[in-house]
gemmi code that builds the backbone of each chain (N, CA, C; Angstrom):
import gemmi

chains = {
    "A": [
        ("UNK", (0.815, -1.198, 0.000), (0.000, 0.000, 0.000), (0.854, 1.254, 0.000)),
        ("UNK", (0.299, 2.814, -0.354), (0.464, 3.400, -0.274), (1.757, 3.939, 1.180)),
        ("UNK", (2.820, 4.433, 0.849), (3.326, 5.038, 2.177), (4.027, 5.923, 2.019)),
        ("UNK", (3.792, 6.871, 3.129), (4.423, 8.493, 3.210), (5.594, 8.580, 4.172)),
        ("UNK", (7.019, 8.931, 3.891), (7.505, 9.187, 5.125), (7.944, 10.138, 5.194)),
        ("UNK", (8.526, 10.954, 6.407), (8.994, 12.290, 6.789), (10.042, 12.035, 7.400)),
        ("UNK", (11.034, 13.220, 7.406), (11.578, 13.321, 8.069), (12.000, 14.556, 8.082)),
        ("UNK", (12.910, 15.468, 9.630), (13.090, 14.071, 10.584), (11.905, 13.757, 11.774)),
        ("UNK", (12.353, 13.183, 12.588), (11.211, 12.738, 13.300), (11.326, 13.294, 14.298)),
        ("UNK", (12.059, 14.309, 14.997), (12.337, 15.249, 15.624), (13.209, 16.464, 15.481)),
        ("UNK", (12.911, 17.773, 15.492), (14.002, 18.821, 15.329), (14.182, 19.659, 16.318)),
        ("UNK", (15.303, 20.209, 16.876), (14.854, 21.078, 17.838), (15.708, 22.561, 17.327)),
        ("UNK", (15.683, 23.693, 17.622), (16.015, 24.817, 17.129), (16.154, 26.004, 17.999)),
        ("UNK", (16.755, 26.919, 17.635), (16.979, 27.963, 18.695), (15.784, 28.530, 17.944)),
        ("UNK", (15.004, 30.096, 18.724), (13.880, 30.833, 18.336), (15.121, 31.344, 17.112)),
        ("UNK", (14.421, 31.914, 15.893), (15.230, 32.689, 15.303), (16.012, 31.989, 14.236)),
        ("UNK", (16.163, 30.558, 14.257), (16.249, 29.748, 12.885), (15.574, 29.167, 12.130)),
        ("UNK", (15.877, 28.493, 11.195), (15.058, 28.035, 10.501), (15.040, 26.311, 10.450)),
        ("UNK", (14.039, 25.886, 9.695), (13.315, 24.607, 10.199), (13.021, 24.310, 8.304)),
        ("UNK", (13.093, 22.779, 8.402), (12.602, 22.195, 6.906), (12.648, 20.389, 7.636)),
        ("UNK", (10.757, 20.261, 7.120), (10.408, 18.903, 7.189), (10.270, 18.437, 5.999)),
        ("UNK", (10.597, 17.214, 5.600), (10.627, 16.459, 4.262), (9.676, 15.176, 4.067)),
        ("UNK", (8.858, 15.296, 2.867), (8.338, 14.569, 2.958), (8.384, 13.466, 1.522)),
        ("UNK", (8.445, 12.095, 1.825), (8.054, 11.244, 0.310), (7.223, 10.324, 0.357)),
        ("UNK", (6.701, 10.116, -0.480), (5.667, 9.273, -0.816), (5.937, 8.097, -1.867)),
        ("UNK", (5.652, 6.805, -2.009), (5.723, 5.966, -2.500), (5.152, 5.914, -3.649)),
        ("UNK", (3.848, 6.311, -3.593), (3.160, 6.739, -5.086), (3.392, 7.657, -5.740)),
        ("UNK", (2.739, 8.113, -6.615), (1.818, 9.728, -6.786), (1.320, 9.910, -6.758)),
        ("UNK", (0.819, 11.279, -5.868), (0.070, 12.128, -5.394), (-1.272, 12.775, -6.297)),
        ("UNK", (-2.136, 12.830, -5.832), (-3.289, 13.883, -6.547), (-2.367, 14.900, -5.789)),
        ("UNK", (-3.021, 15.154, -4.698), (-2.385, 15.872, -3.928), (-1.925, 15.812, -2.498)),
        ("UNK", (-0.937, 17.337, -1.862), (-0.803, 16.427, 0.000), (-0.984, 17.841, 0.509)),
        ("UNK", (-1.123, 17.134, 1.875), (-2.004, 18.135, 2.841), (-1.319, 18.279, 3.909)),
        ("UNK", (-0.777, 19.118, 4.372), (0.043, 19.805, 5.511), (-1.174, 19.914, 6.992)),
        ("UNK", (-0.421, 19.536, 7.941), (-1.376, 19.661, 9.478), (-0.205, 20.140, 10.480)),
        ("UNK", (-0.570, 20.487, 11.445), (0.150, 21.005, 12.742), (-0.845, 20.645, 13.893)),
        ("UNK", (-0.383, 20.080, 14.499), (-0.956, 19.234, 16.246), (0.032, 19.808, 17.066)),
        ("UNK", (-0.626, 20.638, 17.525), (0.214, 21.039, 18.728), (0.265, 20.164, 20.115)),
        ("UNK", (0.905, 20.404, 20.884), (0.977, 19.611, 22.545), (-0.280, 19.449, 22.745)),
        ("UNK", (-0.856, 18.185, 23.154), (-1.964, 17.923, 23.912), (-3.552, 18.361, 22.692)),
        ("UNK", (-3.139, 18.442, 21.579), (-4.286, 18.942, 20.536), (-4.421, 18.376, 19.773)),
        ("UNK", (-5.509, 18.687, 18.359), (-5.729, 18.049, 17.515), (-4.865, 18.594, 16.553)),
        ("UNK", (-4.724, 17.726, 14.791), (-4.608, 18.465, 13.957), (-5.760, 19.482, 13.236)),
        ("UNK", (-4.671, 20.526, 12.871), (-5.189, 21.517, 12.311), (-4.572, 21.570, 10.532)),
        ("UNK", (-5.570, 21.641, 9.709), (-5.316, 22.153, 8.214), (-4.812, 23.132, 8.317)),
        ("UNK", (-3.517, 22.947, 7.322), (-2.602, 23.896, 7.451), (-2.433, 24.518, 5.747)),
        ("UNK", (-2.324, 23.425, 4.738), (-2.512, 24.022, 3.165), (-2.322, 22.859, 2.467)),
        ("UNK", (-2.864, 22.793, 1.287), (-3.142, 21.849, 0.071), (-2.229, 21.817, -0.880)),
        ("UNK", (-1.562, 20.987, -1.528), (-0.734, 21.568, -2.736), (-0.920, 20.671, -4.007)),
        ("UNK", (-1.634, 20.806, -4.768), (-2.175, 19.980, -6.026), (-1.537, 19.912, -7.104)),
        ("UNK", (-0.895, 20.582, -7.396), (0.248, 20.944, -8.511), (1.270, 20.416, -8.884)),
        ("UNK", (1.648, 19.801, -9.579), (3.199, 19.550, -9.831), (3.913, 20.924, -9.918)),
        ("UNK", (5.070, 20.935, -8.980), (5.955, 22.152, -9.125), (5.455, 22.989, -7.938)),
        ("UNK", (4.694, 23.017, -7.130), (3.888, 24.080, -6.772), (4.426, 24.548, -5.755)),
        ("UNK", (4.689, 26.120, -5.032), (4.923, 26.306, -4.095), (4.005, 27.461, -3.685)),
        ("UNK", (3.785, 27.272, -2.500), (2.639, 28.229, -1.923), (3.564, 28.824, -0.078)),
        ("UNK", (3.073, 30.187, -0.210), (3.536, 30.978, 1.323), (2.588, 31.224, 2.358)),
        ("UNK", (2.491, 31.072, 3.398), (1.589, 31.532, 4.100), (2.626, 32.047, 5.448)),
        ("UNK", (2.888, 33.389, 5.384), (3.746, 34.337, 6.193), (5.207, 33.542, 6.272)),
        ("UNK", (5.326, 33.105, 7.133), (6.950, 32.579, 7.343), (7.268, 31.248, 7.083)),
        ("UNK", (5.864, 30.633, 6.449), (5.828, 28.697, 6.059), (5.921, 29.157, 4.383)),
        ("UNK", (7.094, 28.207, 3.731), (6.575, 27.869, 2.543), (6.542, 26.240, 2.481)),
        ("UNK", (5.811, 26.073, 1.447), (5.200, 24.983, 1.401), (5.706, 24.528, -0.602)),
        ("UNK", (6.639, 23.299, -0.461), (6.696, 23.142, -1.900), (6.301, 21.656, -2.165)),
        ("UNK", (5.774, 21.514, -3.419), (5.197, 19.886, -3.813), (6.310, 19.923, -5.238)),
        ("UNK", (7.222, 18.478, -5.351), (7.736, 18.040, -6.136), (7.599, 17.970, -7.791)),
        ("UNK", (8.279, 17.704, -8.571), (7.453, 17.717, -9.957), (6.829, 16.793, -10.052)),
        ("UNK", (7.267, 15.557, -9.715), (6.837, 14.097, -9.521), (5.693, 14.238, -9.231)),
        ("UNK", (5.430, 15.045, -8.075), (4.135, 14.756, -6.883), (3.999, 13.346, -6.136)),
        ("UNK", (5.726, 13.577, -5.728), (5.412, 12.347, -4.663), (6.709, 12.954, -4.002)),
        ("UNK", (6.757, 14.314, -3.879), (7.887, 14.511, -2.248), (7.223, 15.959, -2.061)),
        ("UNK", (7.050, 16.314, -1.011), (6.942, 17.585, -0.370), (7.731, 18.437, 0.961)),
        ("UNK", (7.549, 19.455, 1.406), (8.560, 19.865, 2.172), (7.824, 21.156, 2.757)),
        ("UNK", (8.198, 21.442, 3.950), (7.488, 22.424, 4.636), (8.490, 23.316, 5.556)),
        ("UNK", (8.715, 24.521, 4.801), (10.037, 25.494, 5.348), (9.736, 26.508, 6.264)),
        ("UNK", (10.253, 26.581, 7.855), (10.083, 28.001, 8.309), (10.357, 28.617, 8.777)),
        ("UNK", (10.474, 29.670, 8.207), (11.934, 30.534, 8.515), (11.388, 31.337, 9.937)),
        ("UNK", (12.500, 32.125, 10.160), (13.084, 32.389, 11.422), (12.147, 31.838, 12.515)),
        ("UNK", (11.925, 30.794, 12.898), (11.120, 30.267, 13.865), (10.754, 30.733, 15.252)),
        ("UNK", (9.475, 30.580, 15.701), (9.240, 31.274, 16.863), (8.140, 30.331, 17.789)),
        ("UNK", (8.574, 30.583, 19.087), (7.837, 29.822, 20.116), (6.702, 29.192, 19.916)),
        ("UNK", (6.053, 30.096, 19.015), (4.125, 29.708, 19.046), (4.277, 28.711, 17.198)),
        ("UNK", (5.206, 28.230, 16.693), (5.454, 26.965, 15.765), (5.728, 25.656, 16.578)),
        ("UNK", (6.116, 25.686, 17.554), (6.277, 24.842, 18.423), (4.569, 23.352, 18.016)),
        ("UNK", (5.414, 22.437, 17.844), (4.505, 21.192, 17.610), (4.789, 20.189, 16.452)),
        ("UNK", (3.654, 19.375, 16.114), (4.418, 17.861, 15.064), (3.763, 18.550, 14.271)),
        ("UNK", (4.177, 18.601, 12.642), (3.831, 18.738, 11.412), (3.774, 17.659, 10.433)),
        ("UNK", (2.720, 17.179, 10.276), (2.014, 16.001, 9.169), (2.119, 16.218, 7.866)),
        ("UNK", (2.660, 15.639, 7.279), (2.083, 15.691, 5.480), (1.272, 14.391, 5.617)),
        ("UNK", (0.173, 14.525, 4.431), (-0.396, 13.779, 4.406), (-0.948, 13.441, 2.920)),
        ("UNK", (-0.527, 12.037, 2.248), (-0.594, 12.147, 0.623), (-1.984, 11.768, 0.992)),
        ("UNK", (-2.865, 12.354, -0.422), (-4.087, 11.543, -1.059), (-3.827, 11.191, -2.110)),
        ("UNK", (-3.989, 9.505, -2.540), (-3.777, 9.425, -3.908), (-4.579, 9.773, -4.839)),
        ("UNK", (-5.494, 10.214, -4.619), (-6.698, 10.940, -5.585), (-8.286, 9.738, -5.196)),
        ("UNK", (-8.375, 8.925, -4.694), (-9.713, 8.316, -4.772), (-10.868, 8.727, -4.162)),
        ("UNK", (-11.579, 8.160, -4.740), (-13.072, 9.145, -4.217), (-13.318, 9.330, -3.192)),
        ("UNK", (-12.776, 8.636, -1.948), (-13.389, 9.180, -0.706), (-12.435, 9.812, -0.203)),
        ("UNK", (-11.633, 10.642, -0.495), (-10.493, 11.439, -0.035), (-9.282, 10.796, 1.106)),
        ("UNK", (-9.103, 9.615, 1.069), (-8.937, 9.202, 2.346), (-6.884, 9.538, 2.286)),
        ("UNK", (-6.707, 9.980, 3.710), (-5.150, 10.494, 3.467), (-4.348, 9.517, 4.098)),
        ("UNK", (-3.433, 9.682, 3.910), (-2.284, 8.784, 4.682), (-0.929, 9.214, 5.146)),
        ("UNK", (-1.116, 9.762, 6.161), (-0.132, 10.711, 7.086), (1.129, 10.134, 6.937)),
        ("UNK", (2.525, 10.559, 7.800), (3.523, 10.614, 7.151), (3.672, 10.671, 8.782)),
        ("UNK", (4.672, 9.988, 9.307), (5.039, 10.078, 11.040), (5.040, 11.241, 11.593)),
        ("UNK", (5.395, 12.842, 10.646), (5.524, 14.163, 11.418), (6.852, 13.907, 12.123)),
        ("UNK", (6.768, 15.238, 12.069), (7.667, 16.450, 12.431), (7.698, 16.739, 13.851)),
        ("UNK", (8.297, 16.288, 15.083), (7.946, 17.486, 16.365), (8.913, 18.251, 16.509)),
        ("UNK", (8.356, 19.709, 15.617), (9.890, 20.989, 16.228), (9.348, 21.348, 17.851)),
        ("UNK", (10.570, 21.408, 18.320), (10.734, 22.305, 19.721), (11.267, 23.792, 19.291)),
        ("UNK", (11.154, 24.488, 19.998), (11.769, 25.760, 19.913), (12.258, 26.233, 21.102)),
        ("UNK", (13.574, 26.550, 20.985), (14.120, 27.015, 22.317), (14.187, 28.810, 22.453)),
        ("UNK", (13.730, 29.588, 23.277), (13.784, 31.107, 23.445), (15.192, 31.154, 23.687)),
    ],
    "B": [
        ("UNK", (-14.324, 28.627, 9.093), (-14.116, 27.233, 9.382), (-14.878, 26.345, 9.582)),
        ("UNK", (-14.614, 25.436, 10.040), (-15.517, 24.366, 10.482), (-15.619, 23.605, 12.115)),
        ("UNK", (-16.507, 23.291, 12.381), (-16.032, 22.396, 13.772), (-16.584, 20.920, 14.047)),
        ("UNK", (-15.771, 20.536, 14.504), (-16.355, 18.771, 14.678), (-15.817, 18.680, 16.570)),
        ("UNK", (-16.941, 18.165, 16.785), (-17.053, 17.778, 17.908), (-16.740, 16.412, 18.235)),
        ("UNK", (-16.518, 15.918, 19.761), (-16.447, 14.664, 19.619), (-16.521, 14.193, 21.622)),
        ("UNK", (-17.259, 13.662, 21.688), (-17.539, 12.825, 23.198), (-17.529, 11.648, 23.128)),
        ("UNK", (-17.376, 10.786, 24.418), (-16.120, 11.986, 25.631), (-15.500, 12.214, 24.934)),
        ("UNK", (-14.131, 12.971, 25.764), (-13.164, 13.227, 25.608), (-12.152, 12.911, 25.804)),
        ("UNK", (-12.280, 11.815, 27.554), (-11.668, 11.117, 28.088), (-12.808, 10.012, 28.633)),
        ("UNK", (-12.214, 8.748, 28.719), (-13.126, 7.733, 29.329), (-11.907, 6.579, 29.820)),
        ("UNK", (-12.697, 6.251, 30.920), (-11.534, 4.929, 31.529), (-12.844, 4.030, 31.903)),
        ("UNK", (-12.720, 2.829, 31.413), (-13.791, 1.225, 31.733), (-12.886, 0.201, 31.483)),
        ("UNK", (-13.376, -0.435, 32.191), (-13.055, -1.725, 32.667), (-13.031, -3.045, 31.878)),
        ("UNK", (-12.065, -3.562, 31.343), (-11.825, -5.001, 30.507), (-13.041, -5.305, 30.115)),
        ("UNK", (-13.604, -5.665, 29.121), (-14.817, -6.371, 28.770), (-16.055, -5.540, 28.273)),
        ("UNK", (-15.844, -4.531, 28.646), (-16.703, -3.546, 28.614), (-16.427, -2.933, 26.958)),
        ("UNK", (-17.478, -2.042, 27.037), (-17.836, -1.404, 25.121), (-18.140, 0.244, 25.500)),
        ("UNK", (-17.386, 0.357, 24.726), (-17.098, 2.486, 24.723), (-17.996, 2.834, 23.118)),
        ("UNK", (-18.809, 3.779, 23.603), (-19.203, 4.075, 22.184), (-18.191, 5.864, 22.347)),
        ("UNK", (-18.439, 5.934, 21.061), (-17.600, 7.766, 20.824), (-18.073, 8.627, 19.514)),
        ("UNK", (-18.532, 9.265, 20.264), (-19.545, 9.458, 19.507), (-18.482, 11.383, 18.211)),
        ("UNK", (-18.570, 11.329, 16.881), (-18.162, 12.439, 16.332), (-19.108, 13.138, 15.794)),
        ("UNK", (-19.256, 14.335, 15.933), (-20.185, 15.279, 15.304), (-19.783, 16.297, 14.298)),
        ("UNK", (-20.203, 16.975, 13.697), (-19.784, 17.905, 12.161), (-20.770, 19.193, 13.106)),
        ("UNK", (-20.415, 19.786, 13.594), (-21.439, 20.779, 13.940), (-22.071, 21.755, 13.107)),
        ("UNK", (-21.529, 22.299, 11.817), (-21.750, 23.386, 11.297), (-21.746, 22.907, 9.990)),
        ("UNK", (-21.407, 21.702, 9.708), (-21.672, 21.663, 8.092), (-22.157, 19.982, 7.846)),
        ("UNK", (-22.199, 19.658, 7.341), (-22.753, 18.193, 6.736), (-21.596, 17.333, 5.996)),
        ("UNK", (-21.436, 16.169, 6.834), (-20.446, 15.414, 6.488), (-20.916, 13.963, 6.188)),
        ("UNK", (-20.681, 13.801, 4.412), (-20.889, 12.090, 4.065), (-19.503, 11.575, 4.336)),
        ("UNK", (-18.382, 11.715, 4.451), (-17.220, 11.040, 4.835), (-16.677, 11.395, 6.360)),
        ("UNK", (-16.649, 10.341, 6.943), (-16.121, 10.856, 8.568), (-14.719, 9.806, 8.489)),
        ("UNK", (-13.635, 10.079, 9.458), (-12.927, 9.194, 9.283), (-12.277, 8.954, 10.684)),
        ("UNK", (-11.908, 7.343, 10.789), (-11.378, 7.413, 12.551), (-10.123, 6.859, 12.465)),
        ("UNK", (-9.468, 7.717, 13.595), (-8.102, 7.507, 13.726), (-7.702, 7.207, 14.925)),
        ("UNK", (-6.724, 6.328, 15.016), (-5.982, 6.096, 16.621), (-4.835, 6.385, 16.001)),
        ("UNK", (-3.976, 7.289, 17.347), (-3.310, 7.942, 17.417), (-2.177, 7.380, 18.734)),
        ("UNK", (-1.269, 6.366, 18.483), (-0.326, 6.377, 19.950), (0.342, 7.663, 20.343)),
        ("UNK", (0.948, 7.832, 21.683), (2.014, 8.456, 22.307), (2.721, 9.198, 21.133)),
        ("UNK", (2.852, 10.385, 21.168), (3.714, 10.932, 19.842), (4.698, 9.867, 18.737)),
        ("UNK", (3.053, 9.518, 18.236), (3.373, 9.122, 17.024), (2.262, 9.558, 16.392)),
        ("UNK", (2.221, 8.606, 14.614), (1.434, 9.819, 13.671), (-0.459, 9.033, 13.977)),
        ("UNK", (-1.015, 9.324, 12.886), (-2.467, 8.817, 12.930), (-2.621, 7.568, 12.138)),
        ("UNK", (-2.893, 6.599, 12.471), (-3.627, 5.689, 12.048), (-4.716, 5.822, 11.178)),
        ("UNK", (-5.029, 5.531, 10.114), (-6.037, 5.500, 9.655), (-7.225, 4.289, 9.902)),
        ("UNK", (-8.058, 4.078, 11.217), (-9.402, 2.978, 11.013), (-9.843, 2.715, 10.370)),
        ("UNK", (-10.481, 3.392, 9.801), (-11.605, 3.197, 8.624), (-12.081, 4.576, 8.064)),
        ("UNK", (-12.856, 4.292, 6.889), (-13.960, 5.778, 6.473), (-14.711, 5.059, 6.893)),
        ("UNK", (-15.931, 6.385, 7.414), (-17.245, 6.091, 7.665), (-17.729, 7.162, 6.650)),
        ("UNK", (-19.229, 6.050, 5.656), (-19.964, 6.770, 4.968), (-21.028, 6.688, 5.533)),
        ("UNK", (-22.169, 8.308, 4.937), (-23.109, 8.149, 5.731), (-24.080, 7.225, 5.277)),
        ("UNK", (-25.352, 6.230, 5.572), (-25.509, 5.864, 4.833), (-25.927, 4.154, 4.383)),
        ("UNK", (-24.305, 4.294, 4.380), (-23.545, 2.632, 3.861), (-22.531, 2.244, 5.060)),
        ("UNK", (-21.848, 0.871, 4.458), (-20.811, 0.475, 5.856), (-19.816, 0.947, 5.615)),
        ("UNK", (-19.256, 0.975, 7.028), (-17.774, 1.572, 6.371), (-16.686, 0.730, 6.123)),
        ("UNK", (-15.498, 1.701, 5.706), (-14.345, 0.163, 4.955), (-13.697, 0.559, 6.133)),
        ("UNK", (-13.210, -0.314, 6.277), (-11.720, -0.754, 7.394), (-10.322, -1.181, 6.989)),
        ("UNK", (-9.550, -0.384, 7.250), (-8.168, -0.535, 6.798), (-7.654, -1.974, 7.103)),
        ("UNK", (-6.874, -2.356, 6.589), (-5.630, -3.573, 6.965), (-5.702, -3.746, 7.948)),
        ("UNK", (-6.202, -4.371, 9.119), (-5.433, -5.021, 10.115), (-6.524, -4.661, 11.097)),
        ("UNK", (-7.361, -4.110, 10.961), (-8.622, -3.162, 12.132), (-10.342, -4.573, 12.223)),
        ("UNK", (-10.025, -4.702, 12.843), (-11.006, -5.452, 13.183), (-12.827, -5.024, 13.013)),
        ("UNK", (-13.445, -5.064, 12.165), (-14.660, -4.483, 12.277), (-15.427, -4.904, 13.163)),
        ("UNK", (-15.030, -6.166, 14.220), (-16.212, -6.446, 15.013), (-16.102, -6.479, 15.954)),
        ("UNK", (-14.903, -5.224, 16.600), (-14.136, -4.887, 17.507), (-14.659, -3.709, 17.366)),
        ("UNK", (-14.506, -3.240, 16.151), (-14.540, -1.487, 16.046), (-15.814, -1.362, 15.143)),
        ("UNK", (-16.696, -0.716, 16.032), (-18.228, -0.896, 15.561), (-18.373, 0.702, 14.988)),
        ("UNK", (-18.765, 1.049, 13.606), (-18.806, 2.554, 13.027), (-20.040, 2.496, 12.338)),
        ("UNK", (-20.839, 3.618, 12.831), (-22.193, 3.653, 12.688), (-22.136, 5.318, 12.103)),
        ("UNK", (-22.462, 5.452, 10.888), (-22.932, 6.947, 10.143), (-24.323, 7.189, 9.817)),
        ("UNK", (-25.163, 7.226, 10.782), (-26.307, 7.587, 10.815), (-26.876, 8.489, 10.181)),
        ("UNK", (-26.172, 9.754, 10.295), (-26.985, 10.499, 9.607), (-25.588, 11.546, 9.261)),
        ("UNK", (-25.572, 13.318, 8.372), (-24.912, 13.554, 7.648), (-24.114, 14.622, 9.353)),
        ("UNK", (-24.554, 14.276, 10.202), (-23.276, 15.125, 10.672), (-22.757, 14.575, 12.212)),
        ("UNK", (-23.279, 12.984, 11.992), (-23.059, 12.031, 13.372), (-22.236, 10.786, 12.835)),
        ("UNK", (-20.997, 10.305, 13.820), (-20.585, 9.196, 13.378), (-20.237, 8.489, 14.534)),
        ("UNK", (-20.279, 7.337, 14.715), (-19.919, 6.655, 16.357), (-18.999, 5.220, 15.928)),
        ("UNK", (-18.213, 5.477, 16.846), (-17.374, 4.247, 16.826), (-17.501, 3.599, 18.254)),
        ("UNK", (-17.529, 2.710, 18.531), (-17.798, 1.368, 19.457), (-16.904, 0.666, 19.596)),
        ("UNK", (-15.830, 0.948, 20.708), (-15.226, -0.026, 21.173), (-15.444, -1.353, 21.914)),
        ("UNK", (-15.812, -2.771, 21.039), (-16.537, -3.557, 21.910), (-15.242, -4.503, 22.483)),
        ("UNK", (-15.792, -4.890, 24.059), (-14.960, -5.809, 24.487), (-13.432, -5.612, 24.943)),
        ("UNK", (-13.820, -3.932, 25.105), (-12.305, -3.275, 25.430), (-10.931, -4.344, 25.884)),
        ("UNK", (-10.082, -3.972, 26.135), (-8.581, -4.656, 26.335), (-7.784, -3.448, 26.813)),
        ("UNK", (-7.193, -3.586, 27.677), (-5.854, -2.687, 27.630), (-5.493, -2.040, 26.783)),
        ("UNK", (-4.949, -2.951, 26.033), (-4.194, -2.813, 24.365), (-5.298, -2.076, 23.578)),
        ("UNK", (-6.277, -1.642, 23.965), (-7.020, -1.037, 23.100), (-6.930, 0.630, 23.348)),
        ("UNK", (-6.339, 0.763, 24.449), (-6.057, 2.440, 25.204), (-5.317, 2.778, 24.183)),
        ("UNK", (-5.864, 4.061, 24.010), (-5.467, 4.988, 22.737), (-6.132, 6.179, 22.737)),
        ("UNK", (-5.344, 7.301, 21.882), (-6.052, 8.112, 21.405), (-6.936, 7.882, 20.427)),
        ("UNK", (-8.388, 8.127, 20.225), (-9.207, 8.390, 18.956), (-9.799, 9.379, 18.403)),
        ("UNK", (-8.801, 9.748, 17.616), (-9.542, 10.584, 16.543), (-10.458, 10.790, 15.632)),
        ("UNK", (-11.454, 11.433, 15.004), (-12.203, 11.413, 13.931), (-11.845, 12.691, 13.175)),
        ("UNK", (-12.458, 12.621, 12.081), (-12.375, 14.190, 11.221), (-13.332, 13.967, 9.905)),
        ("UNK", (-14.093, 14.792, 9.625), (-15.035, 15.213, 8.648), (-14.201, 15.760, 7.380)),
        ("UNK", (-15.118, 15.215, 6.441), (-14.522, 16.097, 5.260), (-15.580, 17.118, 5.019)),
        ("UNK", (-15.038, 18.386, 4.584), (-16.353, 19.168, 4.564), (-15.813, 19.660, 3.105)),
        ("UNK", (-16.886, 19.370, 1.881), (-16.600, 19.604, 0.674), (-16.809, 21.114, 0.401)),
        ("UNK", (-15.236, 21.348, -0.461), (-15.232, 22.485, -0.932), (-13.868, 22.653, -1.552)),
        ("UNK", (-13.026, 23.675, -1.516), (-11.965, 23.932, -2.242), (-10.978, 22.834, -2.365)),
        ("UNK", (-10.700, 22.434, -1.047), (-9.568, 21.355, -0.416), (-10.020, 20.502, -0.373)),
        ("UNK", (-11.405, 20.296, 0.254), (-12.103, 18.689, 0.401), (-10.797, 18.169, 1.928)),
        ("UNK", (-10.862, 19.766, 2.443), (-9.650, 19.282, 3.931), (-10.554, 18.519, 5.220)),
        ("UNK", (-9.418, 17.765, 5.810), (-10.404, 17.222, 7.001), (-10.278, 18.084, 8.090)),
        ("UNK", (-11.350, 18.367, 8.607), (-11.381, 18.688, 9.968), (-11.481, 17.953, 11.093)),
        ("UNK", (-10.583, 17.841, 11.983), (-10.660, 16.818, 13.053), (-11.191, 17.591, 14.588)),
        ("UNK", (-11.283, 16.580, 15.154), (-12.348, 16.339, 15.998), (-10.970, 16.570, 17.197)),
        ("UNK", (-11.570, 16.983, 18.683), (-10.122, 17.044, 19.690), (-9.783, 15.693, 20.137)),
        ("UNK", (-10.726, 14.445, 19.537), (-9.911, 13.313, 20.065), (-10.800, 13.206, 21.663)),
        ("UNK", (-10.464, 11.494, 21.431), (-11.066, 10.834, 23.179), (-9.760, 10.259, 23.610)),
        ("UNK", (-9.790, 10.162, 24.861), (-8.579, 9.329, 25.398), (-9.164, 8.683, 26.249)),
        ("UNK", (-8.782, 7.599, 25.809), (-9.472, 5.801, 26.198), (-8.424, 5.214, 27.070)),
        ("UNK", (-8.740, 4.879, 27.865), (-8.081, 4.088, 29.186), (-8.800, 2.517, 29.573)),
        ("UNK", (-8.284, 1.604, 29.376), (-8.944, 0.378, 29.604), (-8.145, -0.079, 30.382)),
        ("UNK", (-8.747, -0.308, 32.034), (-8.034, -0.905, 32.998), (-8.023, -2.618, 32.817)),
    ],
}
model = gemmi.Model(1)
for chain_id, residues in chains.items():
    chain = gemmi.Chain(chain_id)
    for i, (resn, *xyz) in enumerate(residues, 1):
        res = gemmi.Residue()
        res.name, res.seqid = resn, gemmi.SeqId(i, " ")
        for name, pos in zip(("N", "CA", "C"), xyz):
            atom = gemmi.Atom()
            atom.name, atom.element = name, gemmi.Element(name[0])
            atom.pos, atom.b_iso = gemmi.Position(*pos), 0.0
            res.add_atom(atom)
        chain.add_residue(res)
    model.add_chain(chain)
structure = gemmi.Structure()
structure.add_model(model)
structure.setup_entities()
């Protein structure tokens, strides 16, 4: 079956650097879906990337999907306390019931 | 956004015993629900989809007559832990798909199951 992995499986960082989780997938992708679970929480949707090639920003995260569409990566720069938590990719291979298949995540720490 | 609910939140019973858990879509209408166990910082499991409806499928290795998933209607889904075990303590997650741009899931805050 289908499988996603990430890495690494832990990072830790001073506030003020930067951070990159990696992700691959065994198949190809329709598309993959970025989450953040913080301590003691659920995941939260974080952004979609459908595209071959695609890169998308949302303030200090960029977010790039492979040409392939089977590796992704989630960059963020100068890091700060409140990023603190595990970050999921999660491939869909495109079938009708959307169903995803997470990737072990990311837990950044951030040190002040 | 969206919100999905989910009770309990926490539950502890006793060997032998059956946990229902119940997920809700509060604000929008969900034909795909999906359940997840979740160990100790690690990632999500995928259980099964629940359609509303019809039965649901069950991944590789998940027992359907262990793990009872009932989609009643478009914004309720319940999973049934029958015959609890120890080994069955976990986090459980659910999450709705709520159709639209992303077709993203929204998840639920999760139960934490304790089986003495």
């Amino acid at each position: 079956g289908q499988q996603v992995m990430q890495i690494p499986q832990y990072q830790h960082v001073q506030e003020g650097e930067d951070f990159t989780t990696y992700c691959n997938s065994s198949t190809t992708l329709s598309n993959i879906q970025w989450y953040k679970q913080r301590p003691g929480g659920h995941p939260v949707f974080l952004i979609q990337l459908v595209k071959s090639g695609e890169v998308k920003k949302q303030k200090r995260l960029t977010f790039q999907f492979g040409e392939a569409k089977k590796n992704s990566s989630l960059h963020i720069t100068a890091t700060q306390t409140t990023d603190v938590g595990t970050y999921f990719c999660a491939g869909d291979s495109g079938g009708s019931n959307y169903k995803l298949t997470f990737g072990k995540g990311t837990l950044l720490t951030v040190n002040p | 956004g969206a919100v999905v609910s989910q009770h309990p939140s926490r539950v502890i019973c006793k060997s032998g015993t059956s946990v229902k858990i119940e997920c809700r879509s509060l604000d929008f209408q969900a034909t795909t629900m999906f359940w997840y166990r979740q160990f100790p910082k690690q990632s999500l499991m995928l259980m099964a989809t629940s359609n509303e409806g019809s039965k649901a499928t069950y991944e590789q290795g998940v027992e359907k007559d262990k793990f009872l998933i009932n989609h009643a209607s478009l914004t309720l889904s319940t999973l049934t832990v029958t015959s609890a075990h120890p080994e069955d303590s976990s986090f459980y997650i659910c999450s709705a798909i709520k159709r639209g741009a992303y077709n993203e899931q929204f998840f639920g805050p999760g139960t934490r199951l304790t089986v003495l």
